[in-house]
C-alpha positions as CSV (number, residue, x, y, z in Angstrom):
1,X,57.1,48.0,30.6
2,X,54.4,44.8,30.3
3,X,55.5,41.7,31.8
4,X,56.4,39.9,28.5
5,X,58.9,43.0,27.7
6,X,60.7,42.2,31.2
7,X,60.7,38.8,31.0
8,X,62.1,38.6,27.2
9,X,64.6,41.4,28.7
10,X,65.8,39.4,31.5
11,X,65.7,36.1,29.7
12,X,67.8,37.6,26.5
13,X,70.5,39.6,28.0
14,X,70.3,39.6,31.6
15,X,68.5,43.7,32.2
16,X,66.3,44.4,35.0
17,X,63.4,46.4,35.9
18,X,65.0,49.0,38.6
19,X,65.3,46.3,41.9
20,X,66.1,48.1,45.5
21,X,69.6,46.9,46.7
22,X,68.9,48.6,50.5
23,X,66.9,48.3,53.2
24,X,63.8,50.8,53.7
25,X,63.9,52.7,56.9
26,X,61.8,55.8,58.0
27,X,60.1,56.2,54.7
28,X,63.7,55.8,52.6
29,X,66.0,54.0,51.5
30,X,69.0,53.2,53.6
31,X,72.2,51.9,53.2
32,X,73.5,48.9,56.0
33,X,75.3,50.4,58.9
34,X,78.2,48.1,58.5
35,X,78.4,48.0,54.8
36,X,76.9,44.7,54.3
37,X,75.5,42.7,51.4
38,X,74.4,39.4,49.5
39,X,73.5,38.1,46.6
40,X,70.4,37.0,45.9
41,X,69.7,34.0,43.2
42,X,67.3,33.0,40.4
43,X,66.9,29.6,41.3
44,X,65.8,28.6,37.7
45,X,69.2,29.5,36.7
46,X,71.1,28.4,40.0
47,X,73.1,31.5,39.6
48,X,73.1,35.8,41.3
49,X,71.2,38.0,39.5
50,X,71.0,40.7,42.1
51,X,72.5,42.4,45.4
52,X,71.2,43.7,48.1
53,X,72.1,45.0,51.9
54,X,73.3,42.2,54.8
55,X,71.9,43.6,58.1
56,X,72.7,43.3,61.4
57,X,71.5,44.4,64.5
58,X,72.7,48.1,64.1
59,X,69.9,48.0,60.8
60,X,67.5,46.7,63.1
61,X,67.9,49.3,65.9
62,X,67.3,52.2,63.7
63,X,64.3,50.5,62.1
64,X,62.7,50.1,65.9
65,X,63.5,53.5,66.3
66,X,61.8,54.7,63.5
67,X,58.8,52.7,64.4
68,X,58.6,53.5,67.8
69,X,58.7,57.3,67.1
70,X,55.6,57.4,64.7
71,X,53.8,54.6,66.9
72,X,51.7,57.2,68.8
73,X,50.6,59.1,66.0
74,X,49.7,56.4,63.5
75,X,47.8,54.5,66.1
76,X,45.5,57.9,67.1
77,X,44.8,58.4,63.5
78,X,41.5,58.4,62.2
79,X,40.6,54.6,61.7
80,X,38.8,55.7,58.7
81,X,42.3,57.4,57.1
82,X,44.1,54.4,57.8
83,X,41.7,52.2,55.9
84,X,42.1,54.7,53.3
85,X,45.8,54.3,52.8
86,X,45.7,50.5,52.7
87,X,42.8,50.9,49.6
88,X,45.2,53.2,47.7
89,X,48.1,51.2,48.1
90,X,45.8,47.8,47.2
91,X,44.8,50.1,44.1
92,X,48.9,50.9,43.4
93,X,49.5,46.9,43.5
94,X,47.3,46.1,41.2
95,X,48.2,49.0,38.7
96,X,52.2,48.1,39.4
97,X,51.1,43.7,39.5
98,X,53.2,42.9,36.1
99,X,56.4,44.3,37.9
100,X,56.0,42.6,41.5
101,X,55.2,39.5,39.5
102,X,58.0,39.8,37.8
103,X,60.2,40.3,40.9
104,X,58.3,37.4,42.9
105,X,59.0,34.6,39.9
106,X,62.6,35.6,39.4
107,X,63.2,36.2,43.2
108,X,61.7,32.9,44.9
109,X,61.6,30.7,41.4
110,X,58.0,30.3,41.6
111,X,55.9,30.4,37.6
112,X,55.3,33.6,36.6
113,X,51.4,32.9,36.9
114,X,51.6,31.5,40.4
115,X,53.6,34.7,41.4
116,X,50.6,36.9,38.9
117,X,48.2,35.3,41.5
118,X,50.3,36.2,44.8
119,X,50.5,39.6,43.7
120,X,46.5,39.7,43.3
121,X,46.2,38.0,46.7
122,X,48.3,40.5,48.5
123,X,46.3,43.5,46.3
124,X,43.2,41.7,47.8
125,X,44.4,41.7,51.5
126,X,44.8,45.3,51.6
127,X,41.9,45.9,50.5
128,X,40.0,42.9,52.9
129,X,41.9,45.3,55.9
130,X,40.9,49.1,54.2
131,X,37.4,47.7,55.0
132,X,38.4,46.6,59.2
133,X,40.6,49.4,60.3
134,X,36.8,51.4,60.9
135,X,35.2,48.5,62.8
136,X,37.8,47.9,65.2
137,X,35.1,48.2,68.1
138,X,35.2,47.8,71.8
139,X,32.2,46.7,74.3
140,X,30.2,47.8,77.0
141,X,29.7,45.7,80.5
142,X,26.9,45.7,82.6
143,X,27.8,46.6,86.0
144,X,24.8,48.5,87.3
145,X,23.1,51.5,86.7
146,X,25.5,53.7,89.2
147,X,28.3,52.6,87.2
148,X,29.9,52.8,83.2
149,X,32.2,50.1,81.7
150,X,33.6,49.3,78.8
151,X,36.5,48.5,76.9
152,X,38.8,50.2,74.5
153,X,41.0,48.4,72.0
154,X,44.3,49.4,71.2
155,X,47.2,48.9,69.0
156,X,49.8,46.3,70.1
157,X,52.8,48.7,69.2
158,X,55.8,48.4,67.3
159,X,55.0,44.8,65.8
160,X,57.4,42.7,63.9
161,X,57.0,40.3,60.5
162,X,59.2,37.7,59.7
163,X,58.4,37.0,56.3
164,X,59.4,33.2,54.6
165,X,60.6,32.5,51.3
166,X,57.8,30.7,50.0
167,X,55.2,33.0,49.7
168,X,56.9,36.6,50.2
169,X,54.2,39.0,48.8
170,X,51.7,36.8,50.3
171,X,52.4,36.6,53.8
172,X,54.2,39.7,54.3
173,X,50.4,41.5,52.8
174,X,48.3,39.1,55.3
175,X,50.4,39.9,58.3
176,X,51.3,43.6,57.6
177,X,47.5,45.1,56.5
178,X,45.6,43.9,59.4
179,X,48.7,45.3,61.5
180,X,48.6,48.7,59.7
181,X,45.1,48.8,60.0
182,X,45.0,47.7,63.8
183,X,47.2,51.0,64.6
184,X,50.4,49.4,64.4
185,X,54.1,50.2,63.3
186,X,56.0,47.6,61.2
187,X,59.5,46.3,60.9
188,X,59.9,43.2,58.4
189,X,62.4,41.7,58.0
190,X,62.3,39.1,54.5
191,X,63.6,35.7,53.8
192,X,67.5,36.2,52.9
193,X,66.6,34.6,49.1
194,X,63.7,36.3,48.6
195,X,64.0,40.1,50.1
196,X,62.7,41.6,46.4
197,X,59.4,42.2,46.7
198,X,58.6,43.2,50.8
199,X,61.2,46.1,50.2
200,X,59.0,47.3,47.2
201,X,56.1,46.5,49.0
202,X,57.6,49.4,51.9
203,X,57.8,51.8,48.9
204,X,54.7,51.5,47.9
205,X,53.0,52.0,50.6
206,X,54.7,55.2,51.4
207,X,53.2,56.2,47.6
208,X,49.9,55.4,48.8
209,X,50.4,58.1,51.7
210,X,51.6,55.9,54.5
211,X,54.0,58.0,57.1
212,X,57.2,57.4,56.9
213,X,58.7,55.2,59.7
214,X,55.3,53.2,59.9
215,X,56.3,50.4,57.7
216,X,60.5,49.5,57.8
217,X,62.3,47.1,55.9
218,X,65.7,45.2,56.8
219,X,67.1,42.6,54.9
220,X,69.6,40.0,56.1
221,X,70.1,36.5,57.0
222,X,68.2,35.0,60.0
223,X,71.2,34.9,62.7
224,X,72.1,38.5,61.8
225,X,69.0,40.5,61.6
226,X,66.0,38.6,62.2
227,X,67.2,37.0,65.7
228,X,68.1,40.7,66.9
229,X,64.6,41.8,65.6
230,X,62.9,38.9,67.3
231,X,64.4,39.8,70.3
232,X,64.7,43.5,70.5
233,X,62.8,45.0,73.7
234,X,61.2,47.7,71.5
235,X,58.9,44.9,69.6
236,X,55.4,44.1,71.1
237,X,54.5,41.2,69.2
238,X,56.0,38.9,66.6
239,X,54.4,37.7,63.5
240,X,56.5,34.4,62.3
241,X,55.9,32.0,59.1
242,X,58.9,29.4,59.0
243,X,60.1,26.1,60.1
244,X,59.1,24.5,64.0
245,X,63.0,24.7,65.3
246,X,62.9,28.6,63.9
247,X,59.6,29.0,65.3
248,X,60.1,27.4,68.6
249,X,63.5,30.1,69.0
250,X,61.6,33.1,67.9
251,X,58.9,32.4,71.1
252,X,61.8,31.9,73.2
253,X,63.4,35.4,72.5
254,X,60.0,36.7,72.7
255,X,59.0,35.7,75.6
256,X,62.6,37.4,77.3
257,X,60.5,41.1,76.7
258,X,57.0,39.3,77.4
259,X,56.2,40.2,73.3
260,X,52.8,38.2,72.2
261,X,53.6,35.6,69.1
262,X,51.8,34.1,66.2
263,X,53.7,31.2,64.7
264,X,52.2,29.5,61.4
265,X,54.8,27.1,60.9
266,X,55.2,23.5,59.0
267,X,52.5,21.0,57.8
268,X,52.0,17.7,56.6
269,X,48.5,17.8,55.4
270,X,46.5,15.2,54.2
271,X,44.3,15.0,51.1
272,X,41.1,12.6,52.4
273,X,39.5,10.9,48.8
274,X,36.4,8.4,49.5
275,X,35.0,6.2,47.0
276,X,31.9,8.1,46.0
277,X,33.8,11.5,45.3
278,X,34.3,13.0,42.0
279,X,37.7,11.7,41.0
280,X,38.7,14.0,38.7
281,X,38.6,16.9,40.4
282,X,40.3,14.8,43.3
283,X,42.9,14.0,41.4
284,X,43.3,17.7,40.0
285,X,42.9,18.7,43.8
286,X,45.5,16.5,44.5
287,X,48.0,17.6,41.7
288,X,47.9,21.4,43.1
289,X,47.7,20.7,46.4
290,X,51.0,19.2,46.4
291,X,52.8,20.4,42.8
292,X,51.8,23.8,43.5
293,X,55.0,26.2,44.1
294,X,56.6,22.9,44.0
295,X,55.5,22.0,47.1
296,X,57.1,24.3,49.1
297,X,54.1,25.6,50.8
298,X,53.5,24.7,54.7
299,X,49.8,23.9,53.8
300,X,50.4,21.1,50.9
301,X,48.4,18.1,50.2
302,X,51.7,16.3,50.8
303,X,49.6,13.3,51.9
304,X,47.0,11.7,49.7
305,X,44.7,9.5,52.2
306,X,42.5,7.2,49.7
307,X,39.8,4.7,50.1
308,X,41.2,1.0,49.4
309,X,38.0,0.6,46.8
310,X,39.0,3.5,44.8
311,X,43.4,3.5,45.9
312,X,44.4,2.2,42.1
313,X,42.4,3.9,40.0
314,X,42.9,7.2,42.1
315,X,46.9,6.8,42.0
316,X,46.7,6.0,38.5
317,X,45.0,9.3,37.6
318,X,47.1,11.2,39.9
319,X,50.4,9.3,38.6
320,X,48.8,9.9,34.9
321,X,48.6,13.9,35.5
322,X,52.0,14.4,37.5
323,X,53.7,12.7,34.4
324,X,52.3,15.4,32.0
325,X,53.8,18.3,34.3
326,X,56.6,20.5,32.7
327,X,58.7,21.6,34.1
328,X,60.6,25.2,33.5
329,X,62.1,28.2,34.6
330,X,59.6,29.8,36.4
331,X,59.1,33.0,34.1
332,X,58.3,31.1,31.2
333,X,54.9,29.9,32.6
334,X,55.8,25.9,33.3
335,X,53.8,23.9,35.6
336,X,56.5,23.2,37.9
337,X,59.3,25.6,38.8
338,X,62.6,25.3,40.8
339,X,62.7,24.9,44.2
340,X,64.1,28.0,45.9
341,X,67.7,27.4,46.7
342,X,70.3,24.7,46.1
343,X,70.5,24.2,49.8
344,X,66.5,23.5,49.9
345,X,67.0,21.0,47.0
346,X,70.0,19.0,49.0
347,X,67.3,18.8,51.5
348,X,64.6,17.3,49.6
349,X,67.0,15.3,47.6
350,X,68.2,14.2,51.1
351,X,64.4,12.9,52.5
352,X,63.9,10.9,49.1
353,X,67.3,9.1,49.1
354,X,66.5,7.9,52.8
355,X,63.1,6.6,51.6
356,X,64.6,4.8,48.6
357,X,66.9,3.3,51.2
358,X,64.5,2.2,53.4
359,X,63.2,0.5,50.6
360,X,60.7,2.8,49.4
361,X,59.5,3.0,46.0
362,X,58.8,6.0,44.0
363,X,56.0,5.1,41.8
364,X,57.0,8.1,39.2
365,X,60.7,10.9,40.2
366,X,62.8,10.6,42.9
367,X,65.5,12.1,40.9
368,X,66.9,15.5,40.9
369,X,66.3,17.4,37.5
370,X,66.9,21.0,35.6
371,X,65.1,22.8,33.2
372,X,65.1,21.2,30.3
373,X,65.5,24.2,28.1
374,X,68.9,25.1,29.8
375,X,69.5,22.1,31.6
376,X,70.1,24.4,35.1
377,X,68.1,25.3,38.3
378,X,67.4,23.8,41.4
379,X,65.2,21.5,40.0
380,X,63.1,17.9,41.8
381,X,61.0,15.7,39.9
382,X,57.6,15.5,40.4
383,X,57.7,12.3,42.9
384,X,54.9,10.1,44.4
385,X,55.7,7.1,47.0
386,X,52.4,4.6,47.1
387,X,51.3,3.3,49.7
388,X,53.1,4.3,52.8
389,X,52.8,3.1,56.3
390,X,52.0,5.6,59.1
391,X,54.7,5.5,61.0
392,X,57.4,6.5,57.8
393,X,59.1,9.5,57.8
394,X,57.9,10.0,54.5
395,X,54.3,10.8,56.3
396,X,55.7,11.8,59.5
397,X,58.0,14.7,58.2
398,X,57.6,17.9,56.2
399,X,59.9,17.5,53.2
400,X,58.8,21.1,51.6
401,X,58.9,19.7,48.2
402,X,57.0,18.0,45.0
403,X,56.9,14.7,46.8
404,X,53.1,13.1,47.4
405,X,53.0,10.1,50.3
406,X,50.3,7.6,49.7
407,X,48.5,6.0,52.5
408,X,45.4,3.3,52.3
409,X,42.2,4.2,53.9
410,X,40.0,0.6,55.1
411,X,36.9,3.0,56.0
412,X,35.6,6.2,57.7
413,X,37.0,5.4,61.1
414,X,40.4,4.6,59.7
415,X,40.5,7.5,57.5
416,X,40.7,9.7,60.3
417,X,43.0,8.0,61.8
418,X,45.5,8.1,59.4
419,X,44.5,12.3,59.1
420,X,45.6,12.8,62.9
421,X,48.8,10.3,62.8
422,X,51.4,13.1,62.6
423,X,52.4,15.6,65.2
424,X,51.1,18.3,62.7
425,X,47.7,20.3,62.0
426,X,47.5,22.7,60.1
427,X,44.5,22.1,57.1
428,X,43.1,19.5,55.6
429,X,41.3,18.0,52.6
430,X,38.3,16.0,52.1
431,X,36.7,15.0,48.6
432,X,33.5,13.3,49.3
433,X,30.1,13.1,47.9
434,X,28.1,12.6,51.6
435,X,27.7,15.6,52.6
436,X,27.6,14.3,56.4
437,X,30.4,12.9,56.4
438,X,32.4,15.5,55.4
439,X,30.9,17.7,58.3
440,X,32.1,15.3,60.7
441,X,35.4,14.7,59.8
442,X,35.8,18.2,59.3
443,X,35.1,18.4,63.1
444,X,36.8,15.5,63.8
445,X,40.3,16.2,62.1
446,X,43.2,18.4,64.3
447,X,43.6,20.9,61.3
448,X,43.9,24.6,61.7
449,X,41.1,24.8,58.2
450,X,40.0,22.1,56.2
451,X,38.5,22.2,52.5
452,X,36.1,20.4,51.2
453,X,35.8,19.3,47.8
454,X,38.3,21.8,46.8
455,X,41.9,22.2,48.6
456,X,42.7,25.6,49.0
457,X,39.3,26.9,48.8
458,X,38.6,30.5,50.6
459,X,40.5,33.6,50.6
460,X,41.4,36.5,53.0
461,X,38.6,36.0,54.9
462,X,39.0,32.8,56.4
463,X,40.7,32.4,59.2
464,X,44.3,30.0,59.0
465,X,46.5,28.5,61.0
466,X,47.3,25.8,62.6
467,X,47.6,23.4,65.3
468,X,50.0,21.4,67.9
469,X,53.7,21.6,66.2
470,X,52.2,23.3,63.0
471,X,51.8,26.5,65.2
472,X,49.0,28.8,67.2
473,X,47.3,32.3,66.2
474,X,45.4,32.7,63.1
475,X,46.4,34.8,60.0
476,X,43.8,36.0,57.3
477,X,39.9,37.0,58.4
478,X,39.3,39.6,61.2
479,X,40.7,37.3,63.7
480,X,44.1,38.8,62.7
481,X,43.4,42.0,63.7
482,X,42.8,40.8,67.0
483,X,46.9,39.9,67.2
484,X,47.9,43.1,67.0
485,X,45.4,44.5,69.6
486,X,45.5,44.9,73.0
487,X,42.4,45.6,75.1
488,X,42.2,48.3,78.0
489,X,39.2,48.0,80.5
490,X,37.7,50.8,81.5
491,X,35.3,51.2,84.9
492,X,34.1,54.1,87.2
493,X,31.4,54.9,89.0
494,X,28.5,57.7,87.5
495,X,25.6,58.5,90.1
């Protein structure tokens, strides 16, 4: 069935595409110990469309299980047959994209293009790790010519993924390949409003020849299956994407079984515009960098730092483009979907009403909206406050929405400055024509990646992640294969 066939399905009378309703353990599908389940919603609708298994700690255990009791085997197969597997099942995603697209729009809200190019992402990762799992290479040491040393990497363990709602095919690819490919078993455990597309992801890979209990899927809300997963004694290392109080209690149960931890957590990233830089593609820059996935991504522009010369005719343009957004459910292509639960939009709703009491003003939005074609979903206007001082919670905290902070930029100095005022630092953006200037405030600014001339520039091979309260560890490039290794020195005497 082609994408238009499922979306005109679901969007006439309600039928689905087959959707797994249970978790994914040891290479099958499983049904929750204790009976469990929940609904999960299509947030341009605001209503169920689907059910699938509550876990609890009982799901979890068996999942370890099953990952513990492959763990030897996978991680003493031939490097070269593991990198296999991940190319196959990078080759199944892309033949099977129009139904995970499908699953990822309806599932987290997202437009149906947005979740196309999430799918093709995740496709791309596997195939970035097919290529590392053979040059996973230790060193030799020099210790004298009556001696031999060297090292030998190996795999962390049983590792687990806790995936976020924001980007669920995305992060679960860019944490579970280089995992697979490093030797290690999985357990994921996905977002409670967006478990869809990990569980297929599980199936999949089996298809593309994975052995069974190497990759294990439980779905459930955070308390009841991804604190006891967190914290189980059989998990070597943690993989976590989510909010800083979430993050901060995931290291603390860690840290109870000495597990290692990589944390990529919130943002409040700024958008750097100088007077001699291309404008238009600034302003388009800005536009995605903070309307994309309706903001709800922890990297978004969701601060636009500007030059005083250039502040109101830069607003202007951005104001002029945010005003031409549509807005829609997400499978019918708009510009700007729902945000991904009702509770999520009381929260954003919540951060604007205090600015507007505080005496803020919202250049354009502010308002809660729906899709206008229905008039239902979890819906926020495309908002922009202008000119914001530093210390507002409007630039201080991560809202997680479509709502653009404007602060005013005297010079070079100041700039940077205003980059480096929050307790975040995760990326950055800088639009400049001086091509020296945006090498030093690239070194200059606490940010995890920074792009220049073009936010969200790179891929799967550069390194991200971020800094101080917005996280530590770095996803994406061979530097996350590294998390899931652990390296064994070895030393002896020869003559």
């Amino acid at each position: 069935m082609s994408i238009e066939e499922m979306v005109e399905s679901y969007l006439g009378d309600g039928t689905l595409p087959d959707l797994p309703d249970r978790h994914f353990i040891a290479g099958d599908w499983a049904a929750p110990v204790n009976g469990g389940r929940m609904e999960t919603f299509d947030a341009g609708a605001a209503r169920p469309f689907h059910v699938v298994a509550a876990g609890d700690a009982a799901d979890v255990d068996r999942a370890v299980a099953a990952a513990e009791r492959v763990q030897r085997a996978w991680g003493r197969t031939k490097p070269s047959e593991r990198g296999a597997i991940l190319m196959r099942a990078a080759a199944l995603l892309r033949q099977e994209a129009a139904r995970f697209a499908f699953a990822e729009s309806l599932d987290s809200g997202k437009p149906l293009q947005e979740a196309e190019g999430d799918v093709a992402g995740a496709a791309r990762a596997f195939e970035y790790y097919s290529g590392a799992a053979d040059k996973i290479e230790g060193g030799t040491f020099p210790v004298g010519s009556d001696h031999i040393a060297y090292s030998l990497p190996e795999p962390m363990g049983v590792t687990a993924h806790i995936i976020p709602w924001n980007f669920p095919i995305s992060t679960a690819a860019r944490g579970i390949a280089p995992a697979l490919a490093a030797g290690c078993t999985v357990v994921a455990k996905p977002a409670d409003t967006t478990p869809l597309t990990m569980l297929m992801l599980a199936e999949l890979l089996v298809r593309a020849g994975l052995p069974t209990g190497v990759c294990n899927v439980v779905t459930g809300t955070g308390p009841d299956a991804g604190a006891p997963l967190v914290a189980h004694p059989g998990v070597r290392h943690v993989t976590f994407t989510g909010s800083v109080p979430t993050g901060i209690g995931v290291m603390q149960a860690a840290a109870r079984n000495v597990a290692s931890v990589v944390l990529e957590l919130g943002g409040k990233s700024p958008v750097i515009v100088f007077e001699d830089a291309d404008l238009d593609a600034a302003a388009d820059g800005v536009i995605g960098a903070i309307f994309e996935n309706a903001g709800q991504i922890c990297s978004a522009g969701s601060r636009l730092i500007v030059s005083r010369a250039v502040h109101g005719e830069m607003v202007a343009r951005v104001v002029q483009k945010a005003q031409a957004i549509e807005m829609g459910h997400g499978l019918r292509r708009p510009a700007l979907g729902p945000l991904n639960s009702d509770a999520h939009l009381g929260r954003v709703r919540s951060a604007v009403e205090s600015a507007l009491s505080r005496g803020r003003r919202a250049t354009i939005g502010g308002t809660v909206a729906t899709d206008p074609v229905t008039n239902a979903g979890w819906f926020f206007a495309p908002t922009i406050f202008d000119d914001v001082p530093a210390d507002d919670a409007l630039v201080q905290d991560e809202i997680f929405g479509p709502v653009l902070s404007v602060q005013v930029a005297e010079d070079e100095a100041h700039a940077l400055q205003l980059a480096n005022c929050t307790d975040y630092g995760l990326v950055a953006g800088i639009y400049t024509a001086d091509f020296g200037r945006a090498h030093r405030l690239a070194r200059d600014v606490d940010a995890g990646q920074v792009y220049l001339n073009e936010y969200f520039a790179g891929g799967i091979e550069v390194p991200f992640g971020g800094n101080r309260r917005s996280g530590f560890g770095r996803e994406k490039g061979f530097a996350a294969v590294r998390n899931y290794l652990r390296i064994k020195g070895v030393a002896g005497r020869i003559g």
